[in-house]
PyMOL CGO cylinders between C-alpha atoms (Angstrom):
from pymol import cmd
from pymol.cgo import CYLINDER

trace = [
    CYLINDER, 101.32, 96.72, 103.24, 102.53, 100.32, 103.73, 0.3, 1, 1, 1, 1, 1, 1,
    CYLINDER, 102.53, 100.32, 103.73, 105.46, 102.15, 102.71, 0.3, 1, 1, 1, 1, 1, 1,
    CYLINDER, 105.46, 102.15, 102.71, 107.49, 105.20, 103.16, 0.3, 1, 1, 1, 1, 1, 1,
    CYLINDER, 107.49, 105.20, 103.16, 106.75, 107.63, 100.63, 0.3, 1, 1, 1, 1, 1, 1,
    CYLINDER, 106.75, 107.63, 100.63, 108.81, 110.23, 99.08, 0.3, 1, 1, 1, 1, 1, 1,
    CYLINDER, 108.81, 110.23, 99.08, 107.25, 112.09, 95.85, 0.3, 1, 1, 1, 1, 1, 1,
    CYLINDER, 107.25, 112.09, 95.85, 103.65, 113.23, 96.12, 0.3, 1, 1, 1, 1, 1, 1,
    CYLINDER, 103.65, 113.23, 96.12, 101.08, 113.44, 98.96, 0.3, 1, 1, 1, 1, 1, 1,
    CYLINDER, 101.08, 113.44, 98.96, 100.68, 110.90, 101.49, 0.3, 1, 1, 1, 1, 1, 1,
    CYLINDER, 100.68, 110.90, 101.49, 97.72, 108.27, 101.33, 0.3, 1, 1, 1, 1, 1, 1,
    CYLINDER, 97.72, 108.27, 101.33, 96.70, 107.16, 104.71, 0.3, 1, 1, 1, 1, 1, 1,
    CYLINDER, 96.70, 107.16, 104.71, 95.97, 103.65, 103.93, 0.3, 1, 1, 1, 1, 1, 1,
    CYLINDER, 95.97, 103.65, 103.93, 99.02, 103.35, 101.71, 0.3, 1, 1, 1, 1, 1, 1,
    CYLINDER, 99.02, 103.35, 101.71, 101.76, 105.06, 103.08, 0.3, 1, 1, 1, 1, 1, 1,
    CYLINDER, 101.76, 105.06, 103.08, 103.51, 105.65, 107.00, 0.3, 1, 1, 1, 1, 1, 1,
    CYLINDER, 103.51, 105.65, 107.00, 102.51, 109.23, 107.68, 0.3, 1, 1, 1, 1, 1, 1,
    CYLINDER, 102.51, 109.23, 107.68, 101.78, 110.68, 111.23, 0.3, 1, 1, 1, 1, 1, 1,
    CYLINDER, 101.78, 110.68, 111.23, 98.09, 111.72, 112.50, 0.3, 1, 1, 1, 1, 1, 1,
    CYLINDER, 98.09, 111.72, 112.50, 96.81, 114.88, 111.20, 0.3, 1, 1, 1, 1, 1, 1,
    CYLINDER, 96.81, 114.88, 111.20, 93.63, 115.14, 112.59, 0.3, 1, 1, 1, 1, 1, 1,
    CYLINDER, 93.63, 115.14, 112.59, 94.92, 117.46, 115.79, 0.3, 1, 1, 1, 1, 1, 1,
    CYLINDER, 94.92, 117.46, 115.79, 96.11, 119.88, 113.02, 0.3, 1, 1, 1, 1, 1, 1,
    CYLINDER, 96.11, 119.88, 113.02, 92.61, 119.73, 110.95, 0.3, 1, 1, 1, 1, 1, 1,
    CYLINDER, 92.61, 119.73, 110.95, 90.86, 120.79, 113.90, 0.3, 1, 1, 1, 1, 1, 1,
    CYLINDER, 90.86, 120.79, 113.90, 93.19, 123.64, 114.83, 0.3, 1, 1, 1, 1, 1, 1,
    CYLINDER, 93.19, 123.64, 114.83, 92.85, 124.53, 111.34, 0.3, 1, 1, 1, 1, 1, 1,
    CYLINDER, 92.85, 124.53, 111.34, 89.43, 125.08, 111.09, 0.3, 1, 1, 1, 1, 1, 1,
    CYLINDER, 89.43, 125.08, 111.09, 89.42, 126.51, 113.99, 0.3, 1, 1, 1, 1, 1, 1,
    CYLINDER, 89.42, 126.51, 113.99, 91.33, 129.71, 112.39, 0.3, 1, 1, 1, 1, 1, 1,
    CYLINDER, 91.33, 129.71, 112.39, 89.00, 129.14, 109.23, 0.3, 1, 1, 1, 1, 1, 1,
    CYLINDER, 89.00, 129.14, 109.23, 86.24, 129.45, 111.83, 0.3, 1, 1, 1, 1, 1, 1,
    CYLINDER, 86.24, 129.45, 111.83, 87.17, 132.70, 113.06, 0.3, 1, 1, 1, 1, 1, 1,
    CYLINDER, 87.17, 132.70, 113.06, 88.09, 134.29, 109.60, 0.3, 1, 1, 1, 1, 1, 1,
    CYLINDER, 88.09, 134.29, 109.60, 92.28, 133.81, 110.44, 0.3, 1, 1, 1, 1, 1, 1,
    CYLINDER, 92.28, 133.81, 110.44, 94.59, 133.75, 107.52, 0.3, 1, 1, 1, 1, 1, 1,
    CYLINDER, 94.59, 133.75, 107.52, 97.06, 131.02, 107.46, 0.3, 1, 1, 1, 1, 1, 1,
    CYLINDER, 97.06, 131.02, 107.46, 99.93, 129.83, 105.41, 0.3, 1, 1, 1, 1, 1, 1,
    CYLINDER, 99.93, 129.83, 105.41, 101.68, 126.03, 105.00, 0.3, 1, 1, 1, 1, 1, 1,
    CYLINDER, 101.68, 126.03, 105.00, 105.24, 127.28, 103.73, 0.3, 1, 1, 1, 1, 1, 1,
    CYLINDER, 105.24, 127.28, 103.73, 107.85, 124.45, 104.68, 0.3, 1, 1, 1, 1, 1, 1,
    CYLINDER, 107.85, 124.45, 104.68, 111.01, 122.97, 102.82, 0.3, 1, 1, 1, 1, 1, 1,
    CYLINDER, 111.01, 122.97, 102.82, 110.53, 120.43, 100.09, 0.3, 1, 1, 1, 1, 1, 1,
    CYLINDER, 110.53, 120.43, 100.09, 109.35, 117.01, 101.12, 0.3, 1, 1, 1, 1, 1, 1,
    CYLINDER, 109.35, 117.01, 101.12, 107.94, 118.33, 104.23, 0.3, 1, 1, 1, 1, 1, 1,
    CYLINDER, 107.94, 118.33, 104.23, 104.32, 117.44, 103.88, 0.3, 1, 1, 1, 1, 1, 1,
    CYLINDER, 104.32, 117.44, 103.88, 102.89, 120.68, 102.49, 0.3, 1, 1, 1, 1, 1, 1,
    CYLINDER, 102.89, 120.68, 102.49, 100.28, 118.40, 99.54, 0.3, 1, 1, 1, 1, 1, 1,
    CYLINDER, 100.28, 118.40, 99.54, 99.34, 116.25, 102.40, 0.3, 1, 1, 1, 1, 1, 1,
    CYLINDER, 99.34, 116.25, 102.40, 98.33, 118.18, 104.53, 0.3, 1, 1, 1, 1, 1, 1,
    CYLINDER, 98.33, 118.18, 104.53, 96.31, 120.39, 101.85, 0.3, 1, 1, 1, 1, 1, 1,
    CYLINDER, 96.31, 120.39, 101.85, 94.93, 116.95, 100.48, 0.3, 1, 1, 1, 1, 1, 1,
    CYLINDER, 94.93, 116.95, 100.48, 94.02, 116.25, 104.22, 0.3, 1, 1, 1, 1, 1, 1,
    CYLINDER, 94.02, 116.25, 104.22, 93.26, 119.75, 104.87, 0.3, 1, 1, 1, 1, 1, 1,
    CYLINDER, 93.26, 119.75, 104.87, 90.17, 119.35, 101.72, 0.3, 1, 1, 1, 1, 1, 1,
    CYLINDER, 90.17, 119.35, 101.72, 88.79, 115.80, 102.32, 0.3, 1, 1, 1, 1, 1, 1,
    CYLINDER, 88.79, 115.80, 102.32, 88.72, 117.03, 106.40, 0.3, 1, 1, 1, 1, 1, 1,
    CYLINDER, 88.72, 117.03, 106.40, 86.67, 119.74, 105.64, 0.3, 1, 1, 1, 1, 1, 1,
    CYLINDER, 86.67, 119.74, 105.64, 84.31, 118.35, 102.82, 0.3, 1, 1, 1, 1, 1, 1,
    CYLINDER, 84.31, 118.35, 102.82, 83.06, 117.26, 106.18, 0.3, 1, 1, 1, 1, 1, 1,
    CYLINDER, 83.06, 117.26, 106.18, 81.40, 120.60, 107.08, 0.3, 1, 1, 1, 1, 1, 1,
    CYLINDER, 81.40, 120.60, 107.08, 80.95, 121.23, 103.60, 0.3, 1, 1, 1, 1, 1, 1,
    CYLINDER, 80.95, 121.23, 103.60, 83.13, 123.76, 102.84, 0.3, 1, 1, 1, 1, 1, 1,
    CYLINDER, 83.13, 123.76, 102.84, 85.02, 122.23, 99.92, 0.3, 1, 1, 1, 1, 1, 1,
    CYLINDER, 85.02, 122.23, 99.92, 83.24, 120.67, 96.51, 0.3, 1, 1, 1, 1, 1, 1,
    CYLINDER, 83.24, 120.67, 96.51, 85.04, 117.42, 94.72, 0.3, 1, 1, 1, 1, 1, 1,
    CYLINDER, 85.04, 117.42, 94.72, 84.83, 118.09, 90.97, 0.3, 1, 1, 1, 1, 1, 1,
    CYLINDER, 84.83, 118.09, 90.97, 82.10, 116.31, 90.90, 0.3, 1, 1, 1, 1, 1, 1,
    CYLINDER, 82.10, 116.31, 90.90, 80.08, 118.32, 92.91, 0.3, 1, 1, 1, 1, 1, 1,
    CYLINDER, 80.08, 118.32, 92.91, 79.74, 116.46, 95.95, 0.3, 1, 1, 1, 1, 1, 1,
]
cmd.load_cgo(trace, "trace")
């Protein structure tokens, strides 16, 4: 069952959270073309989750190593 959450990053299959993936792509598009970017919001607004999504999105392409190497 999912719930709202309020400390921490969002876990998809966990918690109510909207769908990032139209962001992820714009996202790498800029990291495509060599843009700079920023995530600078309030507190609470998101800013872990979408970094956490931001990561496991592109681990995809390869661009991003877990600890673990993989």
């Amino acid at each position: 069952m999912k719930s709202f959450n309020t400390t921490g990053a969002c876990i998809p299959n966990n918690h109510y959270m909207i769908d990032l993936k139209s962001r992820m792509i714009q996202i790498k598009a800029m990291i495509d073309a060599g843009e700079y970017l920023t995530i600078n919001r309030a507190r609470q607004y998101g800013k872990t989750t979408m970094l956490t999504a931001l990561r496991n999105h592109l681990q995809e392409y390869g661009f991003v190593k877990t600890k673990n190497g993989k």
